[in-house]
TIPA-458696 format. One line per field, with one value per residue: residue in three letters; z, x, y of N, C-alpha, C, O, CB in turn; chain; residue number from 0. Coordinates in pm, 1 decimal, padded with zeros to 6 digits. Each point is the difference from the previous one (the first is absolute). Last residue first. Glycine has a CB too. Example, Ala and Ser with C-alpha at 12.3 -4.5 7.8 and 13.67 -1.06 7.14 Angstrom:
BEGIN
resn <- [SER/ALA] $
n_z <- [00708.0/00207.5] $
n_x <- [01285.0/-00089.4] $
n_y <- [-00225.0/-00509.2] $
ca_z <- [00006.0/00000.0] $
ca_x <- [00082.0/-00089.0] $
ca_y <- [00119.0/00119.0] $
c_z <- [00073.0/00000.0] $
c_x <- [-00077.0/00090.0] $
c_y <- [00109.0/00120.0] $
o_z <- [00016.9/00066.5] $
o_x <- [00050.9/00103.6] $
o_y <- [00110.8/-00001.9] $
cb_z <- [-00231.4/00058.1] $
cb_x <- [00067.5/-00292.8] $
cb_y <- [-00173.6/-00115.4] $
chain <- [A/A] $
resi <- [1/0] $
END
This chain:
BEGIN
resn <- [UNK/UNK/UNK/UNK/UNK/UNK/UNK/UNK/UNK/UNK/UNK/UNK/UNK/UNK/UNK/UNK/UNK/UNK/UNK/UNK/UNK/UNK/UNK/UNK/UNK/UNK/UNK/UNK/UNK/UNK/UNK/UNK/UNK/UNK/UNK/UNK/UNK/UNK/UNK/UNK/UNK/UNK/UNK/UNK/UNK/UNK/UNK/UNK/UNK/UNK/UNK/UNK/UNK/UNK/UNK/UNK] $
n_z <- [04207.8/-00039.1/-00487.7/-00191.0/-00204.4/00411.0/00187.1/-00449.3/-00028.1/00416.1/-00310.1/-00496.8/00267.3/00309.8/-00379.1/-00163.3/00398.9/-00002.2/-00404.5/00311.0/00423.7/-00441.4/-00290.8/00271.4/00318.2/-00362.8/-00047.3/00446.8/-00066.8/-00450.3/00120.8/00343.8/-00472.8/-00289.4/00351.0/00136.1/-00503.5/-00038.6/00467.6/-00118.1/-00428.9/00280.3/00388.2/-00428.8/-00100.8/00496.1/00115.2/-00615.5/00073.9/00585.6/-00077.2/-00360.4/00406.5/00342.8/-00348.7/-00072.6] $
n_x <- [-01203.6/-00065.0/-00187.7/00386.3/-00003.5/00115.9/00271.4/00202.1/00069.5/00315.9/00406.7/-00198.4/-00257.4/00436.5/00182.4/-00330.4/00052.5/00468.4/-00052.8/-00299.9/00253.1/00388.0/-00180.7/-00193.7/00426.5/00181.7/-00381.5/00030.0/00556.5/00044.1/-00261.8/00245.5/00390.6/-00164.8/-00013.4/00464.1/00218.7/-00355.7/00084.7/00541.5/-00072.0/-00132.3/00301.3/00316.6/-00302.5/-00054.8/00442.5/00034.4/-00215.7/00176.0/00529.9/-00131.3/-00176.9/00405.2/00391.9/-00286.6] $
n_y <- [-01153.1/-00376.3/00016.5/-00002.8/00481.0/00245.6/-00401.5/00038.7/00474.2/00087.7/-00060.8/00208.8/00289.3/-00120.6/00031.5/00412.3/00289.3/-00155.0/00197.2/00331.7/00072.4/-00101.5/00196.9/00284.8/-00052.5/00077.4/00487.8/00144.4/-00195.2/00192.4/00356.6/00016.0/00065.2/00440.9/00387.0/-00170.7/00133.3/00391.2/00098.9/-00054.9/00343.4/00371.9/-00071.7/00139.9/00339.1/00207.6/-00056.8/00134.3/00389.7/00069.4/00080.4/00253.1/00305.1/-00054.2/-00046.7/00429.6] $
ca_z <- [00000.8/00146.9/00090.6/00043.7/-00102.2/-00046.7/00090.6/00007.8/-00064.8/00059.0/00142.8/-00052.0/-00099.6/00056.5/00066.0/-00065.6/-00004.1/00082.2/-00052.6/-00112.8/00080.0/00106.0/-00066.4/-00077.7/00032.3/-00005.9/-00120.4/00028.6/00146.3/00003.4/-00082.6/00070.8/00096.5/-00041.8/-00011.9/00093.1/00023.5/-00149.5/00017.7/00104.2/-00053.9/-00095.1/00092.2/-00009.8/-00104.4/-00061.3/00135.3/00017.7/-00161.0/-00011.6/00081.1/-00081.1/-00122.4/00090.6/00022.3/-00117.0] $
ca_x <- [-00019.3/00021.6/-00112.1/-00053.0/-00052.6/-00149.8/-00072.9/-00084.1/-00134.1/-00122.3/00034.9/00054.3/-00151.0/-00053.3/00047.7/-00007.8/-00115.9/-00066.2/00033.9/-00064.4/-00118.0/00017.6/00039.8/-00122.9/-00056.3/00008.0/-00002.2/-00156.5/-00070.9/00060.4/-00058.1/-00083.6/-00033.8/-00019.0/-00107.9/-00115.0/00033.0/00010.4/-00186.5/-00014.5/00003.1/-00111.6/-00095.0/00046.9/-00059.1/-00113.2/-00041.2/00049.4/-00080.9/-00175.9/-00038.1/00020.4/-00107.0/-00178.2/00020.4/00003.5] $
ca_y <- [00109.6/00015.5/00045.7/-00144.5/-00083.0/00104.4/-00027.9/-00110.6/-00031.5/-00046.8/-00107.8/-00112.9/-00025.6/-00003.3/-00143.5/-00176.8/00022.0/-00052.6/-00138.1/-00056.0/-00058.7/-00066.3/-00079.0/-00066.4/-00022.1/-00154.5/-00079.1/-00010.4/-00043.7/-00116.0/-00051.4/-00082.6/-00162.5/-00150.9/-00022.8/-00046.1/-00166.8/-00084.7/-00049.5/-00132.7/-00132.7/-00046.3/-00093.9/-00134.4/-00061.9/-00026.6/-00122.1/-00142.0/-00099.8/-00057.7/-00122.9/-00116.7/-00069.5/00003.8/-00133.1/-00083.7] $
c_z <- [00048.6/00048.3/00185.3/00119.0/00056.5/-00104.9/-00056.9/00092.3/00009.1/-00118.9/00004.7/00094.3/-00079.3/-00038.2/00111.4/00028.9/-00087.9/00021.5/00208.2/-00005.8/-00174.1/00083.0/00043.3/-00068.8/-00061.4/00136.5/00046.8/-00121.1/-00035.9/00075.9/-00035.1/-00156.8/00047.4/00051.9/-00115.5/-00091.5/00079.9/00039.5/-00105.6/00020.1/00092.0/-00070.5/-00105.9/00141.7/00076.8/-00105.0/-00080.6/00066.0/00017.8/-00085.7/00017.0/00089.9/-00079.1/-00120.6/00074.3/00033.6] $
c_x <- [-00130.2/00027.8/00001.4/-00107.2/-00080.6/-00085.3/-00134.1/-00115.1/-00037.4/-00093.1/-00192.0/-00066.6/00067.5/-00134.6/-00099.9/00040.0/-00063.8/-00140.5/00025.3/00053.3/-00130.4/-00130.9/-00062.1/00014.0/-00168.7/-00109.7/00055.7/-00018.9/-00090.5/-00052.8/00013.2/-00121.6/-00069.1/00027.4/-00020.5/-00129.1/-00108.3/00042.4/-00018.4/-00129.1/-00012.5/00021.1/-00129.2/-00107.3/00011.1/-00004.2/-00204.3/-00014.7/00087.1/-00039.6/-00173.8/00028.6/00041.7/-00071.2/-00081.3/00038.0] $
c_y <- [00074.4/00158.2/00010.2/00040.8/-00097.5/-00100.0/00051.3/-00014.5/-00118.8/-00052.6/-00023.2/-00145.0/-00119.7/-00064.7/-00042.6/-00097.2/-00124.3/-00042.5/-00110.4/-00145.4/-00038.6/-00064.3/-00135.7/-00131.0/-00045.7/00003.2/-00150.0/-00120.8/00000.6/-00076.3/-00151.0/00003.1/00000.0/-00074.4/-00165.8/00011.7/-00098.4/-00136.9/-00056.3/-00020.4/-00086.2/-00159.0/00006.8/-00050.1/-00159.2/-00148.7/-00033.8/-00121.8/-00130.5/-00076.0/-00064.7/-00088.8/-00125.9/-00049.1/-00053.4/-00143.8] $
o_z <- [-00005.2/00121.2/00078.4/00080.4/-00056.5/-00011.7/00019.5/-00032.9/-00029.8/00030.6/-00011.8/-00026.0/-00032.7/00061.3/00003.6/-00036.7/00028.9/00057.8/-00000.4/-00007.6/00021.7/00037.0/-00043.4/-00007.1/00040.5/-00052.9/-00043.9/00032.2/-00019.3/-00051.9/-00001.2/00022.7/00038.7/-00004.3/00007.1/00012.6/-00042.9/00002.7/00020.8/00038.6/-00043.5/-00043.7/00026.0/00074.1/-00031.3/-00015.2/-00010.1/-00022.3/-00039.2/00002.4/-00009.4/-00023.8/-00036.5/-00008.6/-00031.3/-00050.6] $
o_x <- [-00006.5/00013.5/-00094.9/-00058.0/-00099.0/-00121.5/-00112.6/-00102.7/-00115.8/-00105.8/-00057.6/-00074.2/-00094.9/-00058.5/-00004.5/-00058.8/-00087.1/-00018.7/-00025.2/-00087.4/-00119.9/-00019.9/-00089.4/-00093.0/-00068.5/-00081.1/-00058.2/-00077.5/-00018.8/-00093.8/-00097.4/-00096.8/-00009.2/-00067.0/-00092.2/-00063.3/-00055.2/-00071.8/-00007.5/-00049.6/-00050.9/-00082.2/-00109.6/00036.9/-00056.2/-00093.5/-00048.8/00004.9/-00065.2/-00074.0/-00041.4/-00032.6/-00078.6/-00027.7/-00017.7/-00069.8] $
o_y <- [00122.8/00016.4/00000.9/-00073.0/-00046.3/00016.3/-00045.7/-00059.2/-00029.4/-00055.0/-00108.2/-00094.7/-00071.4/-00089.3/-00122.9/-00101.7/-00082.1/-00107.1/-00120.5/-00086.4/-00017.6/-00115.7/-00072.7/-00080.3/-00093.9/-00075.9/-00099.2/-00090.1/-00120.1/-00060.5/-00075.2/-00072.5/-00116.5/-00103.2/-00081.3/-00104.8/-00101.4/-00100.0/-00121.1/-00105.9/-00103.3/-00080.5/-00049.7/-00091.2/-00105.0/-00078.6/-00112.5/-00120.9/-00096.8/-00098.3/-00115.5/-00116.3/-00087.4/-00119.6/-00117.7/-00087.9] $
cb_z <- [-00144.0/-00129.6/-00305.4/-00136.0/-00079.5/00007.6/00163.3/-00037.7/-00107.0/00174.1/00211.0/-00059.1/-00016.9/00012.1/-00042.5/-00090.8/00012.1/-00017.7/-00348.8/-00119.5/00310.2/-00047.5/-00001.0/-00030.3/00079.1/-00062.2/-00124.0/00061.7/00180.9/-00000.6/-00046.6/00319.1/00008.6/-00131.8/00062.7/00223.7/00057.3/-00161.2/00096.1/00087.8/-00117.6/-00011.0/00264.0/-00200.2/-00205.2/00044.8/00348.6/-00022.1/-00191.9/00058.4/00139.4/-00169.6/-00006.4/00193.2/-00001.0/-00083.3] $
cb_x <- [00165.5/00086.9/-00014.8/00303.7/00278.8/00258.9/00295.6/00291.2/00143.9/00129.3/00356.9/00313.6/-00037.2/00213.6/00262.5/00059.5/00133.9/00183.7/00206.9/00062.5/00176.1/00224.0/00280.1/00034.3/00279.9/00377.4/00097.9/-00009.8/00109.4/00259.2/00106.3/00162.4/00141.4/00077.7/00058.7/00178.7/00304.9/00151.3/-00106.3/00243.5/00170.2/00055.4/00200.4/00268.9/00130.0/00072.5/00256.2/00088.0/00017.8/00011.5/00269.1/00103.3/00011.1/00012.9/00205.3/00127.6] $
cb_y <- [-00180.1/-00269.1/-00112.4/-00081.3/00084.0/00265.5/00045.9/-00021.3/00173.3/00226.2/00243.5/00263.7/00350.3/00243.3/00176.5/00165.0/00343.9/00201.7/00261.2/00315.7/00224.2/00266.6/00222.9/00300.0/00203.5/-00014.2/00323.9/00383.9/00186.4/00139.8/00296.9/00147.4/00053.8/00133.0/00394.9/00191.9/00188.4/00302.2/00296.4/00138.6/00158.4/00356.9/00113.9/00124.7/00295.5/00360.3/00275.6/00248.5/00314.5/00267.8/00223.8/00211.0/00321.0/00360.2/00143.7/00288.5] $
chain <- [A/A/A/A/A/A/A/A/A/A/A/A/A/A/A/A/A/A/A/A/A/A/A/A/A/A/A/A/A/A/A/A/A/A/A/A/A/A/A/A/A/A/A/A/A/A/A/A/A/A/A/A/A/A/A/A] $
resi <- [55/54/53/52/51/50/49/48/47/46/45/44/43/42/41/40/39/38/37/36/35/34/33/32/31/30/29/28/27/26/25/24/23/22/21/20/19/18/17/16/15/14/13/12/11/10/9/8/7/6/5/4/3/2/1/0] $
END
């Protein structure tokens, strides 16, 4: 009996550290898109002049 309830405990407590890991790297995947979205515009910012005056 204490065999078993030791299990259900140590169980719960690496069910929740994957839970945790699985949103921080959710977290992570959201400011990296973020992140490479608005670099991506600053990039297309910098160059539209060149693209206007036809050196492109």
């Amino acid at each position: 009996m204490e065999q078993q309830a030791t299990e259900r405990r140590n169980d719960g407590g690496s069910s929740k550290k994957s839970i945790l890991l699985a949103v921080v790297l959710a977290l992570a995947a959201v400011v990296y898109a973020v992140s490479r979205v608005m670099q991506d515009r600053a990039y297309d910012e910098k160059w539209s002049d060149y693209d206007e005056c036809g050196l492109s």
